[in-house]
Structure formats: C-alpha cells, structure tokens
C-alpha positions as CSV (number, residue, x, y, z in Angstrom):
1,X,0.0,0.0,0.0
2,X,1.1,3.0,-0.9
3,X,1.4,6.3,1.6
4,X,-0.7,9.0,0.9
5,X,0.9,12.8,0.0
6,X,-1.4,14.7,2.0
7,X,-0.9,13.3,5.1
8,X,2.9,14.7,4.9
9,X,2.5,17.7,7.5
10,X,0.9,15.4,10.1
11,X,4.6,14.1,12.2
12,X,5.8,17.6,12.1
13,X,2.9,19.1,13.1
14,X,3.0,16.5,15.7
15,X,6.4,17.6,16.7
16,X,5.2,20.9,17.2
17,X,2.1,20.2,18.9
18,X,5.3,18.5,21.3
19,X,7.3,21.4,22.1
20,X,4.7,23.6,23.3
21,X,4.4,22.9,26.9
22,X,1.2,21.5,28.4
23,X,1.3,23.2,31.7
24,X,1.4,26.4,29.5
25,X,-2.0,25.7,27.5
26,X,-3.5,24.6,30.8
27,X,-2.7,27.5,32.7
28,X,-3.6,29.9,29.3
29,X,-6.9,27.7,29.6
30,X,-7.8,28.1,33.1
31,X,-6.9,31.8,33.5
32,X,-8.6,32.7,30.3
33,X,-11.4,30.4,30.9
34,X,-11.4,29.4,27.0
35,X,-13.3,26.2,27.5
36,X,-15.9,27.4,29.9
37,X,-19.0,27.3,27.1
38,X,-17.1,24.9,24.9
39,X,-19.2,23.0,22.8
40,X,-17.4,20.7,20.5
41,X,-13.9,22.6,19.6
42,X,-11.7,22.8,22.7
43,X,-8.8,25.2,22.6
44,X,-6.3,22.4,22.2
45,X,-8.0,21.6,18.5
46,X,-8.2,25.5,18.0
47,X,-4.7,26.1,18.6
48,X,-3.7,22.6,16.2
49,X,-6.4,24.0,13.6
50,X,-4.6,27.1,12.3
51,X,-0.9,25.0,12.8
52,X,-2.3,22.6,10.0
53,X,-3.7,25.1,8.3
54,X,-0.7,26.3,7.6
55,X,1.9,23.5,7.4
56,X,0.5,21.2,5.2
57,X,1.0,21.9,1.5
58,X,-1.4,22.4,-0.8
C-alpha cells in the first residue's frame, strides 16, 4: 500500500504540537477560561487547527 501525500504535514505538526508545553496551555486555559461554554472545539483543537492550516501543503 502506498502512503498518501497529503498526510505529509501530520509528524511535524505533531512535533510541534510537542514542544509547546502543556502546563502552559493549561494555565492559558484556566486563567482565560477558554473552554468554559465549549461546545465541540476545545482550545487544544483551535490552537492545532490554524498549525495545520498552515503547514501542510497544498
């Protein structure tokens, strides 16, 4: 099977998604209160959204 092109962006995106520190996105979370009236897009997947976005080729 072979891969698939547009799936290229995903492991760096992943190593990304890596270095930015979780205590800091929990903290920018709580004081912010960004997911208080959540109701399906957390601010983890809003912050990833835009990252793809941009990184993966068109």
């Amino acid at each position: 099977m072979s891969k698939d092109k547009k799936s290229i962006g995903q492991p760096i995106l992943g190593q990304i998604y890596k270095l930015i520190p979780k205590n800091a996105i929990k903290g920018l979370t709580d004081k912010y209160q960004s997911d208080k009236y959540y109701k399906n897009l957390k601010f983890n997947t809003h912050l990833i959204s835009p990252l793809y976005g941009v990184l993966i080729p068109r």
